[in-house]
Residue frames as qw, qx, qy, qz and C-alpha x, y, z in Angstrom:
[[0.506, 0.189, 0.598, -0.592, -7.53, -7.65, -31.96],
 [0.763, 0.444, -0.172, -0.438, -8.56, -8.48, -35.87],
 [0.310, 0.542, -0.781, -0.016, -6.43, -10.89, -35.80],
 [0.138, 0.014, 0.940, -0.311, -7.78, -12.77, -33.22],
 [0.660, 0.232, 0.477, -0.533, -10.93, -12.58, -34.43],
 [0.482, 0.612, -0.568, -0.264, -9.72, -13.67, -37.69],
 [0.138, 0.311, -0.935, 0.103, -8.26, -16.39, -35.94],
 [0.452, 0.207, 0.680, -0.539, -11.60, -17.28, -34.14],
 [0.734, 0.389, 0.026, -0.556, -13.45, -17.35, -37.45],
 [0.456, 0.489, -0.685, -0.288, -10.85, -19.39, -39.71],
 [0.947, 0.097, -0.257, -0.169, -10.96, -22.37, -40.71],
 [0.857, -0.452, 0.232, 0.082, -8.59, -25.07, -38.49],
 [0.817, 0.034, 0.120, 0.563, -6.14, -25.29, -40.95],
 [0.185, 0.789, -0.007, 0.585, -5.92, -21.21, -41.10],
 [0.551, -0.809, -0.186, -0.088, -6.12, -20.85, -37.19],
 [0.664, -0.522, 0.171, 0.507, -2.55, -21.22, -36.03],
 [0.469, 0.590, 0.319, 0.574, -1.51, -18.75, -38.82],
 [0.207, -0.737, -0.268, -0.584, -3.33, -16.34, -37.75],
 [0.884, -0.430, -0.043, 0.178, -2.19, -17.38, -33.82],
 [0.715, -0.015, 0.076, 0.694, 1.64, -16.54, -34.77],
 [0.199, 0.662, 0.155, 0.706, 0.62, -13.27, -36.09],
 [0.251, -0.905, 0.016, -0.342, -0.97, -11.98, -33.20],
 [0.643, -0.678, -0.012, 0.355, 1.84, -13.37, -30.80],
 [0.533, 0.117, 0.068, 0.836, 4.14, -11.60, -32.88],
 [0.013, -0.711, -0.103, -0.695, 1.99, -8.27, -32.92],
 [0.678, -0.729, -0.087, 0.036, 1.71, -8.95, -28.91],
 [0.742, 0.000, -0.074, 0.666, 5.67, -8.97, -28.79],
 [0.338, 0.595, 0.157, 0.712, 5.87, -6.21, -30.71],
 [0.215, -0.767, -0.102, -0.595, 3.96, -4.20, -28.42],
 [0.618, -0.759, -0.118, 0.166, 5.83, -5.09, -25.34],
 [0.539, -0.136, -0.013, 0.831, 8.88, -4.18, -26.56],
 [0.051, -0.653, -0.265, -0.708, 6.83, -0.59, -27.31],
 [0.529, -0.806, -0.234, -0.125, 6.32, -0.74, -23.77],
 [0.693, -0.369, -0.097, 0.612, 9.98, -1.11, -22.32],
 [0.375, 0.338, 0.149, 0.850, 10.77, 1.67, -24.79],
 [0.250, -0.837, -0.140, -0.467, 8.52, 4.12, -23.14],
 [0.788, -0.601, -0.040, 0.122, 9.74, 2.75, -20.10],
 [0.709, -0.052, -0.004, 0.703, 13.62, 3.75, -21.11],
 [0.218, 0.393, 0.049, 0.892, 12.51, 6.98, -21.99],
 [0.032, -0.359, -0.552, 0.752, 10.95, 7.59, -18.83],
 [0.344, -0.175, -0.427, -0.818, 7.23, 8.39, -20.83],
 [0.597, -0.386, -0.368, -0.599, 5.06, 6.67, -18.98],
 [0.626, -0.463, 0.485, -0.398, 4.17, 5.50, -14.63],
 [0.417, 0.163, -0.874, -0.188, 5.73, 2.45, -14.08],
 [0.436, 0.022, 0.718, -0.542, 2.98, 1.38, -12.03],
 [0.668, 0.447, 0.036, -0.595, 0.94, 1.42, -15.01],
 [0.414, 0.585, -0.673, -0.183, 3.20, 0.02, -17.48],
 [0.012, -0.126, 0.987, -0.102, 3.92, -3.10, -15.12],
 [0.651, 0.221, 0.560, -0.463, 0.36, -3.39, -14.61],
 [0.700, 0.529, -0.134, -0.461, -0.17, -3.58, -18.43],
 [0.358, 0.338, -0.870, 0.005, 3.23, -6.14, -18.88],
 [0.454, 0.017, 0.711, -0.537, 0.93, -8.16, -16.47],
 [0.668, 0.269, 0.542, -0.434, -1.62, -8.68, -19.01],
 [0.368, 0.640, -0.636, -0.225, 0.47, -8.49, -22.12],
 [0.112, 0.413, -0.898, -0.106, 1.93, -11.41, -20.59],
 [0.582, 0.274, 0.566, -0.515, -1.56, -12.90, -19.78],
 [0.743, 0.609, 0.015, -0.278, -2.61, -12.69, -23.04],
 [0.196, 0.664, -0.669, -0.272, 0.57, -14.35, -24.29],
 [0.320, -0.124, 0.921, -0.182, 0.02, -17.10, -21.87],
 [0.632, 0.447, 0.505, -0.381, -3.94, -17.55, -23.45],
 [0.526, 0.625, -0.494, -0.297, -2.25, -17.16, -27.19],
 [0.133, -0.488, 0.833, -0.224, -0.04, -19.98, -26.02],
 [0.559, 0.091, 0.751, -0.340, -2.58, -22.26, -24.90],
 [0.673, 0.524, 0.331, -0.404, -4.70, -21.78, -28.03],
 [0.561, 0.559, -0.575, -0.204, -2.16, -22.14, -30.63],
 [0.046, -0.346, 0.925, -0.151, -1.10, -25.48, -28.76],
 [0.542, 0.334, 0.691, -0.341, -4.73, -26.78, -28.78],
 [0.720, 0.545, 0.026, -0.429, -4.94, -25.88, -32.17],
 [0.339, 0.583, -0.696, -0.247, -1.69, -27.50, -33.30],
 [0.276, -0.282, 0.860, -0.324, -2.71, -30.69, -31.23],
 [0.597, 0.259, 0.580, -0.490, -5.96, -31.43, -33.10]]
């Protein structure tokens, strides 16, 4: 989440920096999810619900690092 706001403050030529980080910290944390999910730790109702918006938010990273590399 500092990251994006980080990314929301910087300057245009910082933005897509800052953009890469979080989709790498977003990664990160889905593969944190499968891993619970192999070790049977957590409902996979939940879990898929959450790889739902995980992948939401990848899709809105996405968008914004492509508008930012476009301008």
């Amino acid at each position: 989440m500092e990251i994006l706001v980080m990314a929301k403050s910087a300057p245009k030529t910082l933005k897509a920096a800052y953009l890469l980080k979080g989709m790498g910290k977003l990664e990160i944390s889905i593969l944190k999810l499968r891993l619970l999910l192999e070790l049977k730790l957590v409902n996979e109702t939940k879990l898929f619900q959450l790889q739902t918006q995980l992948a939401e938010i990848g899709r809105m990273l996405g968008g914004w690092l492509k508008a930012t590399q476009s301008s």
